[in-house]
KETI-907667 format. One record per residue (C-alpha): residue number from 1; x, y, z. Coordinates in steps of 0.2 Angstrom, whole numbers, plus 2048, in hexadecimal, padded with zeros to 3 digits. Example, Ala and Ser with C-alpha at 12.3 -4.5 7.8 and 13.67 -1.06 7.14 Angstrom:
<pts>
(pt 1,(83E,7EA,827))
(pt 2,(844,7FB,824))
</pts>
This chain:
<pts>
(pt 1,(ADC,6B8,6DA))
(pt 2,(AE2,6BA,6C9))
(pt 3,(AD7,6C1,6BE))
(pt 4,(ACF,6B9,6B2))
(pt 5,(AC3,6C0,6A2))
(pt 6,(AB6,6BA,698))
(pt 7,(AAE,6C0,687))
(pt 8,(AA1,6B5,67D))
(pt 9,(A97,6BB,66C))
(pt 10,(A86,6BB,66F))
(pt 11,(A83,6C4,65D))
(pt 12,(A79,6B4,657))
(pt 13,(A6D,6A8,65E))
(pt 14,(A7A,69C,667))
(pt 15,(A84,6A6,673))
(pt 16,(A96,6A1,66F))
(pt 17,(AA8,6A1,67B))
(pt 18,(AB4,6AB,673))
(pt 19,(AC6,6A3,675))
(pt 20,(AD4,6AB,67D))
(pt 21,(AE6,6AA,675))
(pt 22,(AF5,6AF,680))
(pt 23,(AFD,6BF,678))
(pt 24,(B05,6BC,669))
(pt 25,(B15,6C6,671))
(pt 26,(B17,6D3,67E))
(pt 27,(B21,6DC,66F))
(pt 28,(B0E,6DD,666))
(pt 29,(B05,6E1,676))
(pt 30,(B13,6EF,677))
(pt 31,(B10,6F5,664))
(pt 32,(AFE,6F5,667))
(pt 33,(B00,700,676))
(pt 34,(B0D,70B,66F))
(pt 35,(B02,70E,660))
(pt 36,(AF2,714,66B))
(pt 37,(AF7,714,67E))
(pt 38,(AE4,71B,680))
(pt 39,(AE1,706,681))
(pt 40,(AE9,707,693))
(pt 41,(AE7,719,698))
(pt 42,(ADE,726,68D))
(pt 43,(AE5,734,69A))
(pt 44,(AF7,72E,696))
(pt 45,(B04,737,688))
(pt 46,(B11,728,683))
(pt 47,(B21,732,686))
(pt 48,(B2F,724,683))
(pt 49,(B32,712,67F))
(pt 50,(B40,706,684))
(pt 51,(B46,715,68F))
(pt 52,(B57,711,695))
(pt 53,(B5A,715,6A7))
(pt 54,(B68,719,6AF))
(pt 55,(B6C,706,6B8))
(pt 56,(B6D,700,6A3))
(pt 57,(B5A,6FA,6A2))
(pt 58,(B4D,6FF,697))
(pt 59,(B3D,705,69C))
(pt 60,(B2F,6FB,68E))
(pt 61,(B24,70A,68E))
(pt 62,(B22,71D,699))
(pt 63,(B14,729,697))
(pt 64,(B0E,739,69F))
(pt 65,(AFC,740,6A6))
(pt 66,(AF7,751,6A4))
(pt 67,(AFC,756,6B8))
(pt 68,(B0E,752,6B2))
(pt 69,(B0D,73F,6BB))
(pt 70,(B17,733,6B4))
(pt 71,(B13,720,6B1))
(pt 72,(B1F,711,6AF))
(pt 73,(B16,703,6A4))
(pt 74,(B21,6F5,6A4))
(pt 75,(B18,6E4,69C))
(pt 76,(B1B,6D3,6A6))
(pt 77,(B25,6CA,699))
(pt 78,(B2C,6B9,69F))
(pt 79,(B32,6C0,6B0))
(pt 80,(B31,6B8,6BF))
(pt 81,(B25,6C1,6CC))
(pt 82,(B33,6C8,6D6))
(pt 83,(B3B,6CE,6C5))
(pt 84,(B2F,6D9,6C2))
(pt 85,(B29,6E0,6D0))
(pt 86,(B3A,6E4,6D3))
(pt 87,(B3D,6EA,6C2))
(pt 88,(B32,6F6,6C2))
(pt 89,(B35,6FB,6D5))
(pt 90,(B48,6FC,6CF))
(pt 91,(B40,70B,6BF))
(pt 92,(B36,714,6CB))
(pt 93,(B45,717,6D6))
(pt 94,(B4E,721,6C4))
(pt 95,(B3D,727,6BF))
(pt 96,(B3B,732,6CF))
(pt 97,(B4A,73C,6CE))
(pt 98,(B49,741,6BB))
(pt 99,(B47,755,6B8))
(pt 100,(B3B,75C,6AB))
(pt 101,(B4A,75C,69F))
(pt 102,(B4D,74B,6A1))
(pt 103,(B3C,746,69D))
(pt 104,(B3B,753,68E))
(pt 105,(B4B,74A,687))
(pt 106,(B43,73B,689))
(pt 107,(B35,73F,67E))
(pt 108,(B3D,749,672))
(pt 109,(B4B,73A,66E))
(pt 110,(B3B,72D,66C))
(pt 111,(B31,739,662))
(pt 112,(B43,73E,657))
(pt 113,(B3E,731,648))
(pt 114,(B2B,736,64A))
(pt 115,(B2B,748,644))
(pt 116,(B32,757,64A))
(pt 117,(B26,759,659))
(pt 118,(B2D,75D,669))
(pt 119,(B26,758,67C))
(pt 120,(B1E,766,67F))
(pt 121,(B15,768,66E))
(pt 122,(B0F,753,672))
(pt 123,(B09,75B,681))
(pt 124,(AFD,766,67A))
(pt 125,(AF8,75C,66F))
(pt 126,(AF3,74F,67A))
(pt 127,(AEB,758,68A))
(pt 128,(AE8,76A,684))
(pt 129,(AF4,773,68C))
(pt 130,(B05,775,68E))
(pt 131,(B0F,76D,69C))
(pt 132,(B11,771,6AF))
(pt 133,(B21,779,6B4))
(pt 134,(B23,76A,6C0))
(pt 135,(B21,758,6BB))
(pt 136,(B25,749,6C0))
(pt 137,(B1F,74C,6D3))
(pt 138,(B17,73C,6D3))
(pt 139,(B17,72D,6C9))
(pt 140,(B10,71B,6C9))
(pt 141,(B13,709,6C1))
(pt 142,(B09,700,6B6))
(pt 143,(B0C,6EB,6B2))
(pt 144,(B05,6E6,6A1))
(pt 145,(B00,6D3,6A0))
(pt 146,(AF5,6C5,699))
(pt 147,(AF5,6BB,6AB))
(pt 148,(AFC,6BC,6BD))
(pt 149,(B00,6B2,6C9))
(pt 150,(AFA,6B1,6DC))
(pt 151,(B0A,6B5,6E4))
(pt 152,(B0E,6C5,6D7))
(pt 153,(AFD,6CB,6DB))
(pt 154,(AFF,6C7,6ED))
(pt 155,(B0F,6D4,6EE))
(pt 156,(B08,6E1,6E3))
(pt 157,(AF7,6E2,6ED))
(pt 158,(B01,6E2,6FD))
(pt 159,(B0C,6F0,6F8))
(pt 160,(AFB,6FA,6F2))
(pt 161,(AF2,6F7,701))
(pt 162,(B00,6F9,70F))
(pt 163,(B0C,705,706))
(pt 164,(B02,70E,6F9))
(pt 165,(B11,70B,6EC))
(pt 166,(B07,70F,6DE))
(pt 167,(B07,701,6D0))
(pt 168,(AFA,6F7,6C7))
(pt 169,(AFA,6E9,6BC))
(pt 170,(AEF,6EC,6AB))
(pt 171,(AEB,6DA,6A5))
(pt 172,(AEA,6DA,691))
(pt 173,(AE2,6C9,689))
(pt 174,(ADE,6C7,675))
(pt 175,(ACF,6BD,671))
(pt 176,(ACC,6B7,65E))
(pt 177,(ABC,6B3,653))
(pt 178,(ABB,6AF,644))
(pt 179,(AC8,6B9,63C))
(pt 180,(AC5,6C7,648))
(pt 181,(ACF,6CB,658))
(pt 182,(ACD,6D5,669))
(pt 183,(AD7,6DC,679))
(pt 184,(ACF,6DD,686))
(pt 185,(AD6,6E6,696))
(pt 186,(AD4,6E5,6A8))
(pt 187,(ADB,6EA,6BA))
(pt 188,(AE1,6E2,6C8))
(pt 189,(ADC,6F3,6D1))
(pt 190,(ACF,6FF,6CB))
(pt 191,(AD8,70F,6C5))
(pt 192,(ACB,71A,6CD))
(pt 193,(ACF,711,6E0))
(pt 194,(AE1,713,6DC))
(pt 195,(AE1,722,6D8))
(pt 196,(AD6,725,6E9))
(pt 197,(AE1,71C,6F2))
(pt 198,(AEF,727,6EE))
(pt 199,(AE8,737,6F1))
(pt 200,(AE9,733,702))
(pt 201,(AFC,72D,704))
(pt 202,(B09,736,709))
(pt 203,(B0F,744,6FE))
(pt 204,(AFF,744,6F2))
(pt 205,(AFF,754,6E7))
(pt 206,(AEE,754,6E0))
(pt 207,(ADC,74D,6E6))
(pt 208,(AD3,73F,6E1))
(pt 209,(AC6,740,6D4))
(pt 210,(AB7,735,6D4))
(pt 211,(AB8,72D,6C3))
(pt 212,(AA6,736,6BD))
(pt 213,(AA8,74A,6BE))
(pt 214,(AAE,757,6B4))
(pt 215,(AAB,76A,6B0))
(pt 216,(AA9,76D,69E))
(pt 217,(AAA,780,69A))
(pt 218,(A9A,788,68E))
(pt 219,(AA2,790,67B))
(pt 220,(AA1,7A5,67C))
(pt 221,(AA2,7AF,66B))
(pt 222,(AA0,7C0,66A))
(pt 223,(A97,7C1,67B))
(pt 224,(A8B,7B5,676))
(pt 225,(A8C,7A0,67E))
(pt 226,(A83,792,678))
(pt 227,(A7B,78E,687))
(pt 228,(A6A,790,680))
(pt 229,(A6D,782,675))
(pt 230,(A74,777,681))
(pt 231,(A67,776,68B))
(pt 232,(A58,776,680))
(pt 233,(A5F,768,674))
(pt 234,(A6A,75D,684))
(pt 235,(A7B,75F,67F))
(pt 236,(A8C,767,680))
(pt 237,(A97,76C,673))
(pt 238,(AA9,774,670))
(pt 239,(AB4,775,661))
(pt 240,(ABD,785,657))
(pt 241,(ACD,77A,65A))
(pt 242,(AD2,76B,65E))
(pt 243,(AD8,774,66F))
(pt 244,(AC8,777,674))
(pt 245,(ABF,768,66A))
(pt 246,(ACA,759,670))
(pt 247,(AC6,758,683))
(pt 248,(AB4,755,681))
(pt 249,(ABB,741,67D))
(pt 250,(ABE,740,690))
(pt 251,(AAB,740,693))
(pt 252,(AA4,730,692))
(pt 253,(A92,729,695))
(pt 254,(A8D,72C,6A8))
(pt 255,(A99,739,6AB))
(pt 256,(A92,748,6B3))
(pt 257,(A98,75A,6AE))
(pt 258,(A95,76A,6B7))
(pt 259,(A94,776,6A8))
(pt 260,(A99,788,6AB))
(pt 261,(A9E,799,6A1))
(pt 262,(AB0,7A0,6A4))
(pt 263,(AB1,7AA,6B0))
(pt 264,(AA0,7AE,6B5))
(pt 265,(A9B,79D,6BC))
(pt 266,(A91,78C,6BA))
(pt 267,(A81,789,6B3))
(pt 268,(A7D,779,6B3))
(pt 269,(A7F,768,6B7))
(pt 270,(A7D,757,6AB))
(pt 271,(A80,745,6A5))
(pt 272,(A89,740,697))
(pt 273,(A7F,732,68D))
(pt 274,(A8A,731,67F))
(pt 275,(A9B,734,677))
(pt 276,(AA0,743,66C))
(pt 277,(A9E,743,65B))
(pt 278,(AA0,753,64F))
(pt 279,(A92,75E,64D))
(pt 280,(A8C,75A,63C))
(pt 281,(A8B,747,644))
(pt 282,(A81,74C,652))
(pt 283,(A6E,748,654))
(pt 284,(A61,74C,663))
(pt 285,(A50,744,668))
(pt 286,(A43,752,662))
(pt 287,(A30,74E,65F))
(pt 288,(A34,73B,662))
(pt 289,(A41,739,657))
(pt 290,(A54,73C,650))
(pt 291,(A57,74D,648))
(pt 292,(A68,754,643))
(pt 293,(A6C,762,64F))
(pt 294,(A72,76F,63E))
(pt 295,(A5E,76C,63B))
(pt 296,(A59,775,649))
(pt 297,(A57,788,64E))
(pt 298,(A68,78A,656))
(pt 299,(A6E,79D,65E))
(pt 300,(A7C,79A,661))
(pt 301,(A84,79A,64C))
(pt 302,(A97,793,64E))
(pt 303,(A90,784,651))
(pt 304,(A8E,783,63E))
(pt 305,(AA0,787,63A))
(pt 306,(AAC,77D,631))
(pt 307,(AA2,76E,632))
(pt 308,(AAD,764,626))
(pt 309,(ABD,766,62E))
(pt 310,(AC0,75A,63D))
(pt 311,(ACE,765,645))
(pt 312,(AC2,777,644))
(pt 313,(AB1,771,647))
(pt 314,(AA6,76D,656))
(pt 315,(AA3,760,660))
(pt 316,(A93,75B,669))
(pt 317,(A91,74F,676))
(pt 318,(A7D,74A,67B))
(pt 319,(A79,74C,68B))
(pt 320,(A6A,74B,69A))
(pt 321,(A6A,75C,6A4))
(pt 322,(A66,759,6B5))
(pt 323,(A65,76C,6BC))
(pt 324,(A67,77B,6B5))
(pt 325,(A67,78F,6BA))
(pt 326,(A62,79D,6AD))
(pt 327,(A72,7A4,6A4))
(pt 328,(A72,7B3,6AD))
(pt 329,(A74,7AD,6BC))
(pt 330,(A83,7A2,6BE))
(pt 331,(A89,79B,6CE))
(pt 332,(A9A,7A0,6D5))
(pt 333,(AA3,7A2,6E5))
(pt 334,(AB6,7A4,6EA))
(pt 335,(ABD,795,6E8))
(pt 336,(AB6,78D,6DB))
(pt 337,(ABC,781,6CB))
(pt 338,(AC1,787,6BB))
(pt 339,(ACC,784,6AC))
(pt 340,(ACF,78A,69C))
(pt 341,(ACE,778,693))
(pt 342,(ABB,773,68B))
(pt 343,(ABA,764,697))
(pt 344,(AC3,760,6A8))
(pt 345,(AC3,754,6B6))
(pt 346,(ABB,75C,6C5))
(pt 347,(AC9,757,6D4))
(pt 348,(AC4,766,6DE))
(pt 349,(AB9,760,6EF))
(pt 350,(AB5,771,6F5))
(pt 351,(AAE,774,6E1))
(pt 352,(AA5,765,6E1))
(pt 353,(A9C,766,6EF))
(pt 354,(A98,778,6EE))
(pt 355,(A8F,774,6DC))
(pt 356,(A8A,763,6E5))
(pt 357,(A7F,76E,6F0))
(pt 358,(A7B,77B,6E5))
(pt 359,(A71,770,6D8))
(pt 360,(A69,766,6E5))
(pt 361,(A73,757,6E0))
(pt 362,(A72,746,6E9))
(pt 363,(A83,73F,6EC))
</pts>
């Protein structure tokens, strides 16, 4: 059934309904999401907008993950239900054949009147990295509404669960009180079970991740790490470069992280409590209350580097270690996880369950 969303302020005494107002225009939805596409997908680079395909139409919106996937987000509008399912069936069906040139000419021609950035420089920018040689091996389809009606949700669900076409509907509502306004968003699907789903059609290139774990790789300098630090005052940090700084915003409260040292192997195993925040921000629990962790003894001294500037300096994100093995001996076998970005997802089963049994973890 159509889903339907709620949101009541409870900041006073008398708990109050905050009304819902249909969107203003799908062209404002589309400006919002353009402006910050993090709102529907924080693992998405916005590559194009009104992208014309090669049957005439124009694609409202086209953005790329970090594997090189590509997503169609094409908002409701006034369309029928069979217009667009059908529309952004008839997309797919140009999206899937398009080379890595394509796609780059793509960006670059919506990026032309932005600056003088180029796909892959985006790219980097974005995930950390530069581009696979291969992209566009698989793609998916998202429908941006306010609402939706029993026999569109009817057809999508039966194309998911039958077919595994993968498309969504992300459901967008704006809420108002006094004088202030909010979007909410919801899923006709859960991303995560999507995505599961997927990984186990025909033709999928990549596993499943779980939605909670990720492999976060501990700073070296000059032969010395700040492992030390991490663990006596619960936290992780990178920075030296917004390369190396900006995947810790991936982490999110209750994600787990399997931390490890480049190419020796991993040390320990955590939760995440809270987001990142520059160093100079950053506080831990010590003697029963909050003390600024450049207070503290720290070995580890580039923590204390270019504290004021946001692009060079470090990062920390609080966290409650679960296990942990002593520096020198890291845990490694053939086979095993790794990458050179700060924070990752961890897709790997054979990884996962190796370090799953290695720190006695209870899945």
């Amino acid at each position: 059934m159509p889903i339907e969303v709620g949101i009541w302020n409870i900041s006073s005494e008398n708990v109050k309904k905050v009304e819902y107002s249909s969107i203003d225009s799908e062209k404002r939805l589309e400006d919002i999401l353009c402006g910050d596409l993090s709102i529907l997908d924080s693992d998405l680079l916005l590559i194009g907008r009104q992208t014309r395909t090669g049957f005439g139409k124009k694609i409202d919106m086209l953005g790329i993950d970090e594997t090189g996937k590509i997503t169609i987000i094409e908002l409701k509008k006034d369309k029928t239900p069979r217009e667009v399912i059908a529309q952004v069936l008839d997309y797919a069906s140009w999206i899937k054949d398009l080379s890595y040139t394509d796609l780059k000419e793509i960006c670059d021609e919506y990026y032309n009147d932005k600056g003088d950035k180029e796909f892959e420089s985006l790219f980097d920018e974005k995930f950390g990295t530069s581009p696979p040689e291969k992209i566009n091996q698989e793609h998916d389809m998202i429908i941006v509404c306010s609402e939706l009606d029993n026999e569109t949700e009817r057809i999508l669900n039966y194309l998911s669960d039958n077919y595994n076409v993968p498309v969504n509907v992300a459901f967008f509502r704006f809420f108002s009180d006094s004088g202030s306004e909010y979007l909410s968003r919801s899923w006709l699907i859960d991303p995560k079970e999507a995505e599961e789903r997927l990984s186990y059609s025909k033709g999928q290139k990549t596993e499943p991740w779980n939605g909670r774990d990720f492999v976060v790789n501990i700073d070296v300098n000059d032969g010395k790490s700040s492992y030390n630090d991490l663990i006596k005052y619960n936290f992780f940090t990178a920075g030296g470069g917004v390369w190396y700084s900006k995947t810790l915003a991936n982490l999110f409260p209750g994600a787990r992280i399997f931390a490890m040292i480049p190419k020796k192997g991993y040390l320990a195993v955590g939760e995440v409590l809270a987001e990142s925040v520059p160093i100079k921000d950053f506080h831990v629990q010590c003697e029963d209350k909050e003390v600024p962790i450049l207070d503290l003894p720290l070995e580890y001294e580039p923590l204390k580097n270019n504290l004021d500037d946001p692009d060079l300096c470090y990062y920390a994100v609080r966290v409650k270690w679960l296990e942990h093995l002593p520096e020198e001996k890291p845990f490694w076998v053939k086979g095993l996880m790794a990458n050179q970005n700060s924070a990752f997802k961890l897709r790997n089963k054979f990884t996962l369950d190796k370090l799953t049994e290695r720190f006695k973890l209870d899945e």
